[in-house]
C-alpha positions, 0 to 999 in steps of 0.5 A: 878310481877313488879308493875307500876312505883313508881317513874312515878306515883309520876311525874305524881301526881305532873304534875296533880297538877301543871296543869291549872285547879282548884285543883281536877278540874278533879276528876277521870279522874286525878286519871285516868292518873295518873294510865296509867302514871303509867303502862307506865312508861311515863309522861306525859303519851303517847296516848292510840291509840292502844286498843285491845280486845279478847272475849274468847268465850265457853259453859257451862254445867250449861245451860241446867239446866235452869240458863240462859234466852236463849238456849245454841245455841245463844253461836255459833251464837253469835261468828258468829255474832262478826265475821260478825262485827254484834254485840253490841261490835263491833259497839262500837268498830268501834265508839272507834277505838278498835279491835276485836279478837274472840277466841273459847275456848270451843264453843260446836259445829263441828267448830275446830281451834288453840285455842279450848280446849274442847266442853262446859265445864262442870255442876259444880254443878255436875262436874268438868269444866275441867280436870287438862289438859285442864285447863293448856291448855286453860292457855296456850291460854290465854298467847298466845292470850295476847302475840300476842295481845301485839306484835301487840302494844296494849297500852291497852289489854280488855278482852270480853266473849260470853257463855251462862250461863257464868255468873253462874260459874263466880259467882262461882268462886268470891263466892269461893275467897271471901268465900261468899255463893251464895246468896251474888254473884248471879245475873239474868245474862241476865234476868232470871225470879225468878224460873231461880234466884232461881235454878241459886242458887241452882247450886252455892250453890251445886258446892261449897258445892261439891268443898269443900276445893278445892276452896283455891287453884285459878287453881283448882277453874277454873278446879272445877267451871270455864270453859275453857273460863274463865281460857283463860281469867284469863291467858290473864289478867295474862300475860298483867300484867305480861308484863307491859301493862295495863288492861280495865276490862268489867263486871263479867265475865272479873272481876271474872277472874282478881280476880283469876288472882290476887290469882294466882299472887297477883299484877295483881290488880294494872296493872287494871282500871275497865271499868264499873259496871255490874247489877250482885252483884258478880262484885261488890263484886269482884271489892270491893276486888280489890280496883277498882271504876268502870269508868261507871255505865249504867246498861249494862249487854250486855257482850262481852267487851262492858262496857270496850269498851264504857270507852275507851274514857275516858282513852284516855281523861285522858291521854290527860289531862294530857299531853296536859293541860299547867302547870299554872307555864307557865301561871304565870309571870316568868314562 
């Protein structure tokens, strides 16, 4: 994999230094640009006009055993709802100018399509998620919906989720990569009461002592302890990485797959900025191992793309720093 343009990433660190506003005056927002920059090959870097996200959207086995504040029917009606231009996301996508794409992956419903590999994914903490064949499928989904997405121009690629219970193999999976035992990676998702956190844990804790060794390798962790949705996703921000086209990560669920897309292929890190800081400690942990500072810390823990979806602005306004900003070498006599 290519890594963002040295060479741009220099021009850009000596354009910000030479603009018109006091040395470090723009603080993370400097460190911003010069990452788009960077990823675009271009400086100053060109606007960021067209964003797009997908929400892969799946159910997961683990919700029937009480890790999740809501029943397993919210999934369906959720993806309704995001159809309908109804939900959180989308109202902030209208406000930022973001499209939105719905994917199902592994809804557990009637409702078949192009994209959907199988209904829900399975208990981790007793089974595998997937089988070897649908995870190569939902791979295959994940890199179709990206190179749809980057055909139609997007400039930023974001990636969204809707699952209940997602957030338990998700914690799973960074649990896995980092070689940490649950207690370190689980979080109250979308608000479990204590007896909910306590058997959160106990499913984590029992999907990795059953995976075992498995866990080295980062495809069989999405077969073990992901779900169709989420090996969509890890292929989605493997592919944009691949293809050169920056990344706006959301929360756990976005971060857990960009960490098991830069297991598979080392470098994908490098191609993402990270959006916000979820409430769920796994993120932060993932986010730690990437080397990503988050751009937002509001406390969401909506999902569905809405963290990365609200720092929109902010990468617009990085890019609009440093190109629109005079040089202070313009300003001076002789200039």
């Amino acid at each position: 994999m290519r890594p963002p343009s040295a060479d741009a990433r220099g021009a850009a660190e000596e354009r910000l230094a030479g603009l018109a506003t006091p040395a470090g005056a723009l603080g993370r927002l400097g460190d911003l640009a010069v990452w788009l920059a960077a990823c675009q090959g271009a400086v100053p870097p060109r606007p960021v006009d067209n964003v797009r996200l997908a929400i892969f959207a799946g159910d997961h086995g683990v919700a029937a055993h009480g890790v999740s504040a809501y029943p397993p029917e919210i999934t369906r009606a959720m993806v309704g709802t995001f159809e309908a231009g109804r939900a959180g996301v989308n109202a902030l996508a209208r406000a930022h100018d973001v499209h939105v794409r719905v994917v199902d992956v592994a809804v557990d419903d009637e409702v078949t399509g192009p994209w959907k590999v199988r209904r829900g994914s399975g208990a981790i903490h007793v089974e595998d998620a997937l089988s070897a064949e649908e995870t190569e499928r939902a791979l295959a989904v994940g890199e179709q919906v990206a190179r749809e997405e980057i055909a139609a121009g997007a400039d930023l690629l974001l990636s969204g989720d809707m699952g209940i219970g997602n957030t338990t193999p998700a914690a799973a999976l960074v649990a896995a990569a980092l070689g940490l035992p649950a207690s370190e990676v689980v979080g109250r998702g979308t608000g479990v009461d204590d007896a909910g956190l306590a058997r959160k844990l106990e499913v984590v804790d029992a999907a990795l002592r059953r995976v075992g060794d498995r866990t080295a390798d980062p495809v069989e962790c999405l077969t073990a302890l992901g779900s169709a949705d989420l090996a969509a996703s890890t292929s989605y921000l493997l592919t944009a990485a691949r293809a050169g086209v920056p990344v706006l990560l959301d929360g756990l669920m976005a971060v857990a797959c960009a960490l098991t897309a830069d297991r598979i292929e080392p470098g994908v890190a490098a191609w993402c900025a990270a959006g916000h800081r979820s409430t769920e400690p796994a993120q932060s942990l993932a986010l730690d191992k990437l080397g990503l500072v988050p751009m937002l810390d509001l406390g969401l823990r909506l999902g569905e793309g809405s963290g990365a979806v609200a720092a929109v602005p902010l990468v617009r306004s990085a890019a609009a720093l440093l190109s629109d900003v005079a040089l202070l070498a313009e300003l001076l006599p002789g200039g």
